[in-house]
VOSE-964871 format. One record per residue (C-alpha): residue number from 0; x, y, z. Coordinates in nm, 3 decimals, decimal comma. Layout:
REM VOSE-964871
<sese NUM; <X; Y; Z>>;
...
***
This chain:
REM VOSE-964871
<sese 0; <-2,466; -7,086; -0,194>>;
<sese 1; <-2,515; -7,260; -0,525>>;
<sese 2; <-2,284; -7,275; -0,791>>;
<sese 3; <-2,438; -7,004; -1,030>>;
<sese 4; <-2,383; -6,719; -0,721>>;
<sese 5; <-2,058; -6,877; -0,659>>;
<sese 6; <-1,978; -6,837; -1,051>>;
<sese 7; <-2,036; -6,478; -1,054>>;
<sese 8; <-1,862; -6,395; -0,711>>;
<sese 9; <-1,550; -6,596; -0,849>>;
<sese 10; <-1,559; -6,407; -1,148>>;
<sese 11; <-1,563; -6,076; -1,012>>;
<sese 12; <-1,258; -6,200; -0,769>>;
<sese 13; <-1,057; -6,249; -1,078>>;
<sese 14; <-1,164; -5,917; -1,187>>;
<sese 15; <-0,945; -5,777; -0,912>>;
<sese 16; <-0,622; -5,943; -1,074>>;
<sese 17; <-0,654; -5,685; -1,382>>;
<sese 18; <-0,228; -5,749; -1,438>>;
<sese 19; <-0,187; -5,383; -1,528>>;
<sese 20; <0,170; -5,388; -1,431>>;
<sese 21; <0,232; -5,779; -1,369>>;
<sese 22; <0,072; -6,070; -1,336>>;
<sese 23; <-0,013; -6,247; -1,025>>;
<sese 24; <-0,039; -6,693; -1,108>>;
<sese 25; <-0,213; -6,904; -0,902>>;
<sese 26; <-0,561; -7,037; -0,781>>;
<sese 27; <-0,852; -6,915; -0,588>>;
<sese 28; <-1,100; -7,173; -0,329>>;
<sese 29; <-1,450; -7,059; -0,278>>;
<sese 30; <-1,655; -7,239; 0,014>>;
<sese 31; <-2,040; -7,331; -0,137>>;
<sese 32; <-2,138; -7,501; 0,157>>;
<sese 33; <-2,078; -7,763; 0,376>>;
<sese 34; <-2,029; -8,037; 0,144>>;
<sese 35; <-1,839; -7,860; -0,128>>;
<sese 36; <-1,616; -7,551; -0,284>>;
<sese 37; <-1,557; -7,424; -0,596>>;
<sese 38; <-1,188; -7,371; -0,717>>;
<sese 39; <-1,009; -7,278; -1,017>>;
<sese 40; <-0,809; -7,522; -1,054>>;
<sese 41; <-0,401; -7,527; -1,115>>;
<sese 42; <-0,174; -7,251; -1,111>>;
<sese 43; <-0,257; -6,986; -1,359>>;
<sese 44; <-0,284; -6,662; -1,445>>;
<sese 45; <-0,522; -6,510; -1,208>>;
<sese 46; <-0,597; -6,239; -1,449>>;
<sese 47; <-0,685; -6,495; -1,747>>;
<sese 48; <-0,947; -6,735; -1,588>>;
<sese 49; <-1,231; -6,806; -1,682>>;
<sese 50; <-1,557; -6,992; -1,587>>;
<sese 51; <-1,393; -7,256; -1,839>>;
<sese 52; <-1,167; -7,377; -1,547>>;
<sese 53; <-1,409; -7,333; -1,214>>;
<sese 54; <-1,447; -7,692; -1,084>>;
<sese 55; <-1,639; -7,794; -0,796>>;
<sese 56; <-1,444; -8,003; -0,559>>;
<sese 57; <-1,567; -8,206; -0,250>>;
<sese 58; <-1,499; -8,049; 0,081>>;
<sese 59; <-1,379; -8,398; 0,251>>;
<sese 60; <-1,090; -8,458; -0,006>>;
<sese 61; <-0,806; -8,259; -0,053>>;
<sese 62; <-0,553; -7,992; 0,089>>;
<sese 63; <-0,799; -7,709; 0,050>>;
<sese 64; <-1,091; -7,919; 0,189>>;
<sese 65; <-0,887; -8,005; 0,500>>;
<sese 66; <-0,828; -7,619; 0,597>>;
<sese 67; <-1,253; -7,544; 0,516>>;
<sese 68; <-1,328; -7,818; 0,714>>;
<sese 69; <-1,110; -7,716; 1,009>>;
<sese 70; <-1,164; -7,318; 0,974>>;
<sese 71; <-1,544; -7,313; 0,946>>;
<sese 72; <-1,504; -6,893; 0,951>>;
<sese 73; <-1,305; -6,909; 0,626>>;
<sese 74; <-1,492; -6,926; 0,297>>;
<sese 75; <-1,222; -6,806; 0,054>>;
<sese 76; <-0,823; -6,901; -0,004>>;
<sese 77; <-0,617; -6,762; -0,254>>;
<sese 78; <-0,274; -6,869; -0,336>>;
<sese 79; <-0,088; -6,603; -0,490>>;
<sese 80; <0,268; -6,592; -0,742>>;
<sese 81; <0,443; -6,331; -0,832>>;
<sese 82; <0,814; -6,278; -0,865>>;
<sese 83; <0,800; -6,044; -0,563>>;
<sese 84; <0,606; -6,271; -0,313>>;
<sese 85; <0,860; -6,602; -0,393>>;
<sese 86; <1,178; -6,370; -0,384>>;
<sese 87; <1,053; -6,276; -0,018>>;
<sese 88; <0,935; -6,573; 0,099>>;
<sese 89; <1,299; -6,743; 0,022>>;
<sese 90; <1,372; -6,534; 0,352>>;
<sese 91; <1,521; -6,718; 0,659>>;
<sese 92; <1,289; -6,538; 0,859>>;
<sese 93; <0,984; -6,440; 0,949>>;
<sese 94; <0,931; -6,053; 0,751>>;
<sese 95; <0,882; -5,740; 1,016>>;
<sese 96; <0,573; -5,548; 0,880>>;
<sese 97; <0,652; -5,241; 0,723>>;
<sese 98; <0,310; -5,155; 0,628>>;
<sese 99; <0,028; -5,046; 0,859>>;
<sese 100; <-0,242; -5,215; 0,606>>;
<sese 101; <-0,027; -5,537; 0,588>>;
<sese 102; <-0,042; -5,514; 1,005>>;
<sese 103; <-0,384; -5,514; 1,023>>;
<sese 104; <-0,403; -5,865; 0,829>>;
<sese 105; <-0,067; -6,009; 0,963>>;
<sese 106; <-0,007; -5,885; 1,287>>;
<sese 107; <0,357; -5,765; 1,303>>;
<sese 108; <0,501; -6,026; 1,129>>;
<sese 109; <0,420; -6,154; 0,777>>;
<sese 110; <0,524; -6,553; 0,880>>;
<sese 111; <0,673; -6,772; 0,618>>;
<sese 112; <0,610; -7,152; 0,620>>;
<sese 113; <0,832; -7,455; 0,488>>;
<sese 114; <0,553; -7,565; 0,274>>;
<sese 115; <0,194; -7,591; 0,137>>;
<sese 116; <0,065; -7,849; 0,412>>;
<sese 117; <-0,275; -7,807; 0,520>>;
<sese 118; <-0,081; -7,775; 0,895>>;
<sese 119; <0,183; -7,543; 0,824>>;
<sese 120; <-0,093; -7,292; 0,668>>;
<sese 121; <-0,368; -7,334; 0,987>>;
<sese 122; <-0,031; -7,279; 1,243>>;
<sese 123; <0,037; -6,988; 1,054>>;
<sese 124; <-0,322; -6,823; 0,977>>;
<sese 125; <-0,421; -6,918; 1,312>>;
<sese 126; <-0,435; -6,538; 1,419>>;
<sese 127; <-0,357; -6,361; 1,079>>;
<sese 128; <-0,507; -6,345; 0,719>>;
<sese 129; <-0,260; -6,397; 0,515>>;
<sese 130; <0,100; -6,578; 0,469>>;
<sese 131; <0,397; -6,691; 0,243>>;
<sese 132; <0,505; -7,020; 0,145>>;
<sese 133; <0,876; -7,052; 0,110>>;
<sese 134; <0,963; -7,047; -0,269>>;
<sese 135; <0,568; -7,022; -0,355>>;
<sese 136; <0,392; -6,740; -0,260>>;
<sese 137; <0,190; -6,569; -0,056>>;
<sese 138; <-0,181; -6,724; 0,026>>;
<sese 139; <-0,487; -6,548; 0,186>>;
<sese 140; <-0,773; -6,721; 0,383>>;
<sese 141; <-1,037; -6,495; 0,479>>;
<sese 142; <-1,416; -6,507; 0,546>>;
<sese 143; <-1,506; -6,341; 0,185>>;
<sese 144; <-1,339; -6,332; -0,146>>;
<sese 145; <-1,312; -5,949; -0,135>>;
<sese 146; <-1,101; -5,943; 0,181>>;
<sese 147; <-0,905; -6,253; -0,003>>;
<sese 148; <-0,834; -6,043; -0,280>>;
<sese 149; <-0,704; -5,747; -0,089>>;
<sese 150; <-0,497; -5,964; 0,169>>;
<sese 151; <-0,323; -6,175; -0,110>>;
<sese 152; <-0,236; -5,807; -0,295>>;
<sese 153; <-0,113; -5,624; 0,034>>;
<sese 154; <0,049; -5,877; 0,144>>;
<sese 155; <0,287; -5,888; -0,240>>;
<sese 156; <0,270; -5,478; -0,215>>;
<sese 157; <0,493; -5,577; 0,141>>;
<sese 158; <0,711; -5,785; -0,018>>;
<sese 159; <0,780; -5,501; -0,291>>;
<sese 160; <0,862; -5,286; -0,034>>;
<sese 161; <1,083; -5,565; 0,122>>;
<sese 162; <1,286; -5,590; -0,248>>;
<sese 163; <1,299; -5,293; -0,381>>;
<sese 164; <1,324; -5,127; -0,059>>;
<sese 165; <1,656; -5,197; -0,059>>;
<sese 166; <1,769; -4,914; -0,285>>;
<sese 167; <1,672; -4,686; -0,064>>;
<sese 168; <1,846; -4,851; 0,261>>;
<sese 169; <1,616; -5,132; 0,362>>;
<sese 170; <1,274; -5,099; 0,531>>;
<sese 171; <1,224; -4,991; 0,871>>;
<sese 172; <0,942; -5,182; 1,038>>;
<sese 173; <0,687; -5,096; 1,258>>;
<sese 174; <0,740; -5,084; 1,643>>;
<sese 175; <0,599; -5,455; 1,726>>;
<sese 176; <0,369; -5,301; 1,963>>;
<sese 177; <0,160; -5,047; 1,722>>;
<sese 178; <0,154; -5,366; 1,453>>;
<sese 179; <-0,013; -5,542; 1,698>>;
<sese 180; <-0,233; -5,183; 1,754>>;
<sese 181; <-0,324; -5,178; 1,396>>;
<sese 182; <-0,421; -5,602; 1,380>>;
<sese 183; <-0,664; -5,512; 1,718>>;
<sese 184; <-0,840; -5,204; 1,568>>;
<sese 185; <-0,878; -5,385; 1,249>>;
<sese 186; <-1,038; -5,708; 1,384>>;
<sese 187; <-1,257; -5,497; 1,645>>;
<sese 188; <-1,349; -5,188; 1,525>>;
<sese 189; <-1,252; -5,077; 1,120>>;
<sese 190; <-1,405; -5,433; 1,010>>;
<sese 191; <-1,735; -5,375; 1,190>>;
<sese 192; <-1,842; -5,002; 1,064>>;
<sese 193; <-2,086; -4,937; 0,842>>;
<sese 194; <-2,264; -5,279; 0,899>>;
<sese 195; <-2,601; -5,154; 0,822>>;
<sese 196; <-2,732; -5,330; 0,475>>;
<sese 197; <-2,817; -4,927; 0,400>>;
<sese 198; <-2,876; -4,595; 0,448>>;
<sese 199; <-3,187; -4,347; 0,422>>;
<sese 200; <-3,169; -4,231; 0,074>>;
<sese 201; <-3,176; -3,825; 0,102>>;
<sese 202; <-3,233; -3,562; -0,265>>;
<sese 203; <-2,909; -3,394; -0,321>>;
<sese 204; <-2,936; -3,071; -0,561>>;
<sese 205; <-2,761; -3,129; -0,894>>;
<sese 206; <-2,484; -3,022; -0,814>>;
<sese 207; <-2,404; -3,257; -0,496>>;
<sese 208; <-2,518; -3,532; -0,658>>;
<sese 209; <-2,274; -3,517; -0,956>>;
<sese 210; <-2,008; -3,480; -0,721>>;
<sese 211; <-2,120; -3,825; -0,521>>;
<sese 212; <-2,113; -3,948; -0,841>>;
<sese 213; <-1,800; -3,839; -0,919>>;
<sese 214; <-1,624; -4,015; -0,567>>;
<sese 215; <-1,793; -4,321; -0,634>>;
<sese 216; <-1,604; -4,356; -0,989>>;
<sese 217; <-1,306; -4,240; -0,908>>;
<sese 218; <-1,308; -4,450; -0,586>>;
<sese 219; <-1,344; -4,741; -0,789>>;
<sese 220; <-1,076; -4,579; -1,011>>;
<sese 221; <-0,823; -4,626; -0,694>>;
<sese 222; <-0,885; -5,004; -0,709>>;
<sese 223; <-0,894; -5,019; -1,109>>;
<sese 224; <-0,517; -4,842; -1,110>>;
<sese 225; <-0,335; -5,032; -0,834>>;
<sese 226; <-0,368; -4,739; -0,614>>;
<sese 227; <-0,587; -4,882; -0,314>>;
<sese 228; <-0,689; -5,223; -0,251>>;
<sese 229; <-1,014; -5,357; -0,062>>;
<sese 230; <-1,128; -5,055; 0,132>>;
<sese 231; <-0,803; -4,945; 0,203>>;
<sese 232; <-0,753; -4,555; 0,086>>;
<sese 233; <-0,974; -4,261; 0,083>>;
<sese 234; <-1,160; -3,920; -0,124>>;
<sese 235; <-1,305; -3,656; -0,045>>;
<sese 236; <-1,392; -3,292; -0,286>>;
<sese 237; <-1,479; -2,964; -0,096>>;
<sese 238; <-1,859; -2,923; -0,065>>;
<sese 239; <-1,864; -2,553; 0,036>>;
<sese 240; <-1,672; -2,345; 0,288>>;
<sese 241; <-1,822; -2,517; 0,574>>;
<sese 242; <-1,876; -2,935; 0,404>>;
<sese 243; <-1,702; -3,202; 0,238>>;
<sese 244; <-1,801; -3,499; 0,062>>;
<sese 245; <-1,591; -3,823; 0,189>>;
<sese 246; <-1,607; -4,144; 0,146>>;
<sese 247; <-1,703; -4,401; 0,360>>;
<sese 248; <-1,488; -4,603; 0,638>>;
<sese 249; <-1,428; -5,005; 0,581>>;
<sese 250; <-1,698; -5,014; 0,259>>;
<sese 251; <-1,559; -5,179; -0,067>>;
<sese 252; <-1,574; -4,917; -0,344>>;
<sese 253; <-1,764; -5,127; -0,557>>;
<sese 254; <-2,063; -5,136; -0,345>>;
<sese 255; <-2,046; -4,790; -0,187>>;
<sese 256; <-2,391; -4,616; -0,331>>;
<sese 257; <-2,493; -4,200; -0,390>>;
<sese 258; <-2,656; -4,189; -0,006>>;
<sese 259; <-2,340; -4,366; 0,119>>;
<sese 260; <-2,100; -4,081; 0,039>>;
<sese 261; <-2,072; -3,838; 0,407>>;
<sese 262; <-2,101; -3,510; 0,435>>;
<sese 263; <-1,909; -3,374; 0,738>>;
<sese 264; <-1,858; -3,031; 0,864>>;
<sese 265; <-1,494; -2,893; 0,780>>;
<sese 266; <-1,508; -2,706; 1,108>>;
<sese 267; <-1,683; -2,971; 1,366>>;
<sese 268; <-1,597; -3,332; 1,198>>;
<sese 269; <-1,967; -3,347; 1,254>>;
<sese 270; <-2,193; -3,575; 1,026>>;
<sese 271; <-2,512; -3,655; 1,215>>;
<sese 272; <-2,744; -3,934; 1,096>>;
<sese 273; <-2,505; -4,078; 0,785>>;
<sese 274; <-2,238; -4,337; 0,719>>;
<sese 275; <-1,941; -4,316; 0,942>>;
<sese 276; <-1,705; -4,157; 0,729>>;
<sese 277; <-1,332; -4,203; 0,640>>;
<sese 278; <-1,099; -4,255; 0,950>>;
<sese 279; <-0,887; -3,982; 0,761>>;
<sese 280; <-1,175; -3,737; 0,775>>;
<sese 281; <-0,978; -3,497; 1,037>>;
<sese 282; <-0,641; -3,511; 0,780>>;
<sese 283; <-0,879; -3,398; 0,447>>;
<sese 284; <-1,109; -3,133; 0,693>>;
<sese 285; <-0,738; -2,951; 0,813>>;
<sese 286; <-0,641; -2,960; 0,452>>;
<sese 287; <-0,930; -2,757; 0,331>>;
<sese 288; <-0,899; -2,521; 0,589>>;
<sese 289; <-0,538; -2,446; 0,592>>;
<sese 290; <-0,497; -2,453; 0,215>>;
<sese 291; <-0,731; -2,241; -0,004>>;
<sese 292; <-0,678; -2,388; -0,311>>;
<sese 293; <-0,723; -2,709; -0,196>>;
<sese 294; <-1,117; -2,877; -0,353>>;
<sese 295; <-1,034; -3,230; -0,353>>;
<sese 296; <-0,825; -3,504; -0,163>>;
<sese 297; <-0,699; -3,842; -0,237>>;
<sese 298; <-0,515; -4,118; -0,017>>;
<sese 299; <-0,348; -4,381; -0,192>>;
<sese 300; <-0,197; -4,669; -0,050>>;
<sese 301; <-0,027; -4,724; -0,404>>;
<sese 302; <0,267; -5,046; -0,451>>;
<sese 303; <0,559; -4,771; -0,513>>;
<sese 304; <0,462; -4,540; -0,297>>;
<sese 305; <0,448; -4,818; -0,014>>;
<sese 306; <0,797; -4,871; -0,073>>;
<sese 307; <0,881; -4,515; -0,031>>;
<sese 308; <0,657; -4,546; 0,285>>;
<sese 309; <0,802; -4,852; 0,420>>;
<sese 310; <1,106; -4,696; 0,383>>;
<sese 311; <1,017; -4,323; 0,492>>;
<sese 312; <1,212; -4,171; 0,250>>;
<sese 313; <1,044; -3,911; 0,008>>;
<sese 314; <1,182; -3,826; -0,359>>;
<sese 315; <1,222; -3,534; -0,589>>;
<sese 316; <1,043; -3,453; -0,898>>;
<sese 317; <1,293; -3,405; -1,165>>;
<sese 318; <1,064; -3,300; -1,473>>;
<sese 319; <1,012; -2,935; -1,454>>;
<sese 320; <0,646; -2,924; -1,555>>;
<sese 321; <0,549; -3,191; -1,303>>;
<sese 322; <0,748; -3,008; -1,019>>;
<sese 323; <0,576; -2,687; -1,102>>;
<sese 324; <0,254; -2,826; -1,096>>;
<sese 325; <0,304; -3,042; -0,768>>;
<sese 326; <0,604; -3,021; -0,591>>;
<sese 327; <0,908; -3,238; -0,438>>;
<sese 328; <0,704; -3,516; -0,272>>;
<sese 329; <0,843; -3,478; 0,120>>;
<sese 330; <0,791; -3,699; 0,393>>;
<sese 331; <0,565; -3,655; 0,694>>;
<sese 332; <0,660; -3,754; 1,081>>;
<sese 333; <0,476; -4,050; 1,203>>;
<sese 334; <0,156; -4,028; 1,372>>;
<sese 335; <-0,147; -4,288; 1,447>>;
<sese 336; <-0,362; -4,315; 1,124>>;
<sese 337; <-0,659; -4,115; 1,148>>;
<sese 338; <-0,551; -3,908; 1,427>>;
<sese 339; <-0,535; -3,502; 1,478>>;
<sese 340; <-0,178; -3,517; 1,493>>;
<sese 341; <-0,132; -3,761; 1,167>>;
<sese 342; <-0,316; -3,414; 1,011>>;
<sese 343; <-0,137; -3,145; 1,153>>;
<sese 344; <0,205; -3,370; 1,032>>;
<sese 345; <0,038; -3,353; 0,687>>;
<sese 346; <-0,042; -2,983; 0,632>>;
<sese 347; <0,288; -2,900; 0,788>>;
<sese 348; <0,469; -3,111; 0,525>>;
<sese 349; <0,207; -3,000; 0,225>>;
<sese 350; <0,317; -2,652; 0,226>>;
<sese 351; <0,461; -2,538; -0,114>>;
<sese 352; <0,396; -2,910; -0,240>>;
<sese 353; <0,056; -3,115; -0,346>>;
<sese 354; <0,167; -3,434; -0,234>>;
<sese 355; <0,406; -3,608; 0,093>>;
<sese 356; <0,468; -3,951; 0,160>>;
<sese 357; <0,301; -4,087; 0,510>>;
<sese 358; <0,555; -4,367; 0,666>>;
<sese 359; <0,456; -4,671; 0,687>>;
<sese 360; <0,121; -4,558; 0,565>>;
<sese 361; <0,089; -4,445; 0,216>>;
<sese 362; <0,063; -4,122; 0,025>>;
<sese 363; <-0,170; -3,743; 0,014>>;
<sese 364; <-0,242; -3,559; -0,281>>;
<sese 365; <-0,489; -3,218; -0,313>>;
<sese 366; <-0,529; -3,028; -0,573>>;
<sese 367; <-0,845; -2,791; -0,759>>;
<sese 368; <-1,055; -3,091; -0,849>>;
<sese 369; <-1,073; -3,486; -0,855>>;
<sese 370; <-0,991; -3,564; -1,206>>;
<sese 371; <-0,676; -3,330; -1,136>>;
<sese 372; <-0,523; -3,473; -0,804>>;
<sese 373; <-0,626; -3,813; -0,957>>;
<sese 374; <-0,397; -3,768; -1,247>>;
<sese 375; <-0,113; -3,624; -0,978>>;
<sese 376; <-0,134; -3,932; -0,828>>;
<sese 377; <-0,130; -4,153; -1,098>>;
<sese 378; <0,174; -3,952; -1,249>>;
<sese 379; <0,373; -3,940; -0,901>>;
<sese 380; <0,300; -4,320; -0,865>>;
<sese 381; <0,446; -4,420; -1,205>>;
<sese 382; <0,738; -4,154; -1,075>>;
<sese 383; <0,819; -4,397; -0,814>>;
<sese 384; <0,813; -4,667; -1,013>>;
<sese 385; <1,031; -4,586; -1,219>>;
<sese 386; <1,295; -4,454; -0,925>>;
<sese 387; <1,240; -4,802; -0,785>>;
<sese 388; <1,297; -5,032; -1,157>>;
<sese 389; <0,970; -5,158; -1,049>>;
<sese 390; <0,922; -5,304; -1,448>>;
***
């Protein structure tokens, strides 16, 4: 690519590091081609930089040329600091996933290397996406900027959990073997849906289309307010007794268009000629038909609420008006993501509550409309932040 497309996907990148709660230092790679990549230079603010400080670098000299030239499938590295990611990586050890998002880029270990040597970081993304550097950071290397950004972000939201998850008795990882489950589905199946450059645009009534509309913002929304990264995370609103509207599986909010939104039977799970839709589609379809007053759904995979998750442990709401209008937020049992039984554990725990706490997943929220359950979980987020002396 030349260096004006490179520009503009670089700046967008940054875009991702908004620093609505902290800010994330460090420096971002982007492959051009063969010959060269674009970087931003020394450790700053991800958040503040600007086209001012892109530089375009030869790919034969160099620590970050070294690991292009050797990994010819990754076109974007990102190292990331934050007080979180360098507490964690002073470990002694190697971190046990918590997280199923952070297993589907690491594997079931998040592995922490001596140093920033261009060998120490291609041993230790040989088979993962992401990493830390003792006393650094964490860094991503991943075929696109967009996954970059989303690795480098789960993989602090893990080391949260790893911190402050000691208040609430430590984390409890995942069983080694379903890690490893959730890095194989990743790589061969959640990565390659909805391939297809697009989709056969079909009218919607005035109606529908608004509410497309309306999933598309507030998807974006999600990634805006720390409450989803990458793809990660899921909406859907109540089409009629017998439809929803859902988002799409593995598509990056930003890019998802009107025809991309799936409608899918409440009843069947069926969806015909569209987008495949959310892998949580069964969990929001059982929601609408057990609960009546249920006409919209979000997941978040929020940095609080991971702890929480990591952790399973749920937490009371102590304000009266917030309790009344959603509940204690419970925890669910285990299940696999996306399966019948992860659904059923759901609705069983969502009875006289509008939220629960999936472990080692994330969190579910329903409610009479999006801007409504979006505010629930924005409100039950900064809840858990504050249990947690997150700030």
């Amino acid at each position: 690519m030349d260096y004006e497309l490179g520009s503009l996907l670089l700046s967008n990148a940054l875009k991702g590091f908004h620093g609505k709660f902290k800010k994330m230092y460090g420096q971002i790679a982007l492959r051009l081609d063969g010959e060269t990549y674009l970087t931003t230079g020394g450790t700053k603010a991800l958040s503040d930089i600007t086209e001012d400080y892109f530089e375009v670098c030869d790919i034969n000299t160099g620590d970050l040329g070294e690991i292009f030239r050797y990994r010819k499938d990754i076109n974007a590295i990102i190292f990331g600091c934050s007080y979180d990611a360098v507490q964690a990586s002073e470990r002694d050890s190697d971190i046990p996933v918590s997280l199923e998002d952070m297993a589907m880029i690491a594997g079931p270990y998040l592995k922490i290397i001596p140093d920033a040597s261009p060998a120490n970081i291609l041993e230790a993304i040989k088979d993962s996406g992401v990493c830390l550097i003792k006393g650094i950071g964490a860094l991503s290397a991943c075929s696109n900027l967009k996954k970059a950004v989303a690795a480098v972000q789960i993989a602090e939201k893990e080391c949260e959990a790893v911190n402050h998850g000691e208040l609430l008795g430590g984390c409890k990882p995942l069983i080694p073997s379903i890690a490893s489950a959730c890095r194989d589905s990743f790589i061969n199946d959640y990565t390659n849906r909805n391939e297809d450059a697009s989709v056969p645009f079909v009218g919607f009534d005035e109606d529908e289309f608004a509410l497309r509309n309306q999933l598309i913002e507030y998807g974006k929304d999600l990634v805006r307010k720390d409450l989803s990264y990458g793809s990660w995370g899921n909406l859907s609103v109540k089409l009629n007794d017998d439809e929803m509207l859902i988002t799409p599986s593995s598509m990056d909010y930003f890019e998802i268009k009107i025809e991309d939104i799936v409608k899918v039977n409440i009843n069947t799970l069926e969806y015909g000629d569209q987008r495949v839709p959310s892998s949580e589609a069964p969990m929001h379809a059982m929601i609408y038909r057990r609960f009546s007053d249920a006409s919209s759904v979000i997941h978040t995979h929020s940095n609080a609420i991971s702890v929480f998750a990591a952790c399973e442990a749920g937490f009371a709401i102590e304000e009266q008006s917030l309790k009344e209008l959603i509940g204690d937020i419970r925890l669910t049992r285990y299940e696999e993501a996306g399966s019948n039984a992860l659904a059923a554990a759901v609705c069983d725990t969502l009875y006289n509550t509008h939220a629960c706490i999936i472990p080692h997943h994330g969190a579910v929220f329903y409610g009479p409309s999006l801007d409504v359950v979006f505010a629930i979980a924005e409100a039950v987020e900064m809840r858990a932040r504050n249990l947690l002396n997150f700030d």
